[in-house]
C-alpha positions in Angstrom: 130.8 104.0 51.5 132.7 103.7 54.7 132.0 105.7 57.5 135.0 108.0 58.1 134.6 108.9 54.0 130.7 109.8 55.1 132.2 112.2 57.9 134.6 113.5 55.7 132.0 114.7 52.9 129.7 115.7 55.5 132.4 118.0 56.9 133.4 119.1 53.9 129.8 120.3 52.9 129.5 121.8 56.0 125.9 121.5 55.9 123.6 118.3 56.9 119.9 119.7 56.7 117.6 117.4 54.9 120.5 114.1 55.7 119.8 111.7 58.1 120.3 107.8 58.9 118.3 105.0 58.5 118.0 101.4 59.0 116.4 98.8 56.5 114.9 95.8 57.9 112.8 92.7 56.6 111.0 95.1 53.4 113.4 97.6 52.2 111.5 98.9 49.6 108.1 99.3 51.8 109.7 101.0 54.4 111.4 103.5 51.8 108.2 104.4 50.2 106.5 104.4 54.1 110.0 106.8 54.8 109.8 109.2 52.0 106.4 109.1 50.5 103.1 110.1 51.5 99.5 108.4 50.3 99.2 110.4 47.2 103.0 110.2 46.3 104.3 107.9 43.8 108.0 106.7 44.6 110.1 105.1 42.1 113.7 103.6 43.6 116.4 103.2 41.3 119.3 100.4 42.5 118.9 97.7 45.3 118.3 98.4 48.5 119.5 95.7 51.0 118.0 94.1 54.0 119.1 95.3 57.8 121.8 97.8 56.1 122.3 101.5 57.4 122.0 104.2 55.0 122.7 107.7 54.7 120.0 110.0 53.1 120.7 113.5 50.9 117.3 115.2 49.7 118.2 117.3 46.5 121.9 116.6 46.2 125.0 114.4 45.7 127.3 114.4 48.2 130.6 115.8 47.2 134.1 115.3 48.0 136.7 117.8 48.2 138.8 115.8 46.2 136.7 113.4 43.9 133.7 115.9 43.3 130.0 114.5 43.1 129.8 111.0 45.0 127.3 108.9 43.1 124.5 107.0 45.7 123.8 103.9 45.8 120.3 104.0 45.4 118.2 107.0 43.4 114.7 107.4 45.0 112.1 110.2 43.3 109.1 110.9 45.0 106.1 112.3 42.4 103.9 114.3 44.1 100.9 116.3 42.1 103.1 119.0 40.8 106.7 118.2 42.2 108.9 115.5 42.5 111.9 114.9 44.9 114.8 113.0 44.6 116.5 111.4 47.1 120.1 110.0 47.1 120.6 106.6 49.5 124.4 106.0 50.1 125.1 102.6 51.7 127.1 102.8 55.7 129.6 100.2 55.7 
């Protein structure tokens, strides 16, 4: 997604608790589970996940656009905890 569509949802939803940025390097998929998991958590991620690329995070939710709706993400990761699970919606900065 390019950046000044990412502003433009973001303003739109008015609200950025539980987004933030982050940067994958030479493991993508060991630094998402080291991001977003814990040592009793099993993560699952759905889609690729590319080296040295920026993403945006969204726990719970899609982005949406005020004129498209629900943005789907790039990559889908669920965290399993012992009782709960979280998902977590990667969208890729271009």
């Amino acid at each position: 997604m390019q950046a000044v569509n990412i502003l433009t949802v973001l303003c739109y939803m008015g609200n950025t608790e539980q987004m933030g940025v982050f940067a994958t390097e030479e493991s993508p998929k060991d630094e998402i589970v080291s991001i977003f998991g814990n040592e009793t958590s099993n993560v699952v991620v759905d889609g690729d996940v590319k080296l040295f690329t920026n993403y945006l995070y969204s726990y719970g939710d899609r982005l949406s656009d005020p004129k498209r709706g629900e943005i789907g993400a790039d990559t889908v990761v669920t965290v399993y905890n012992e009782k709960d699970s979280d998902r977590i919606y990667l969208y890729e900065i271009e």
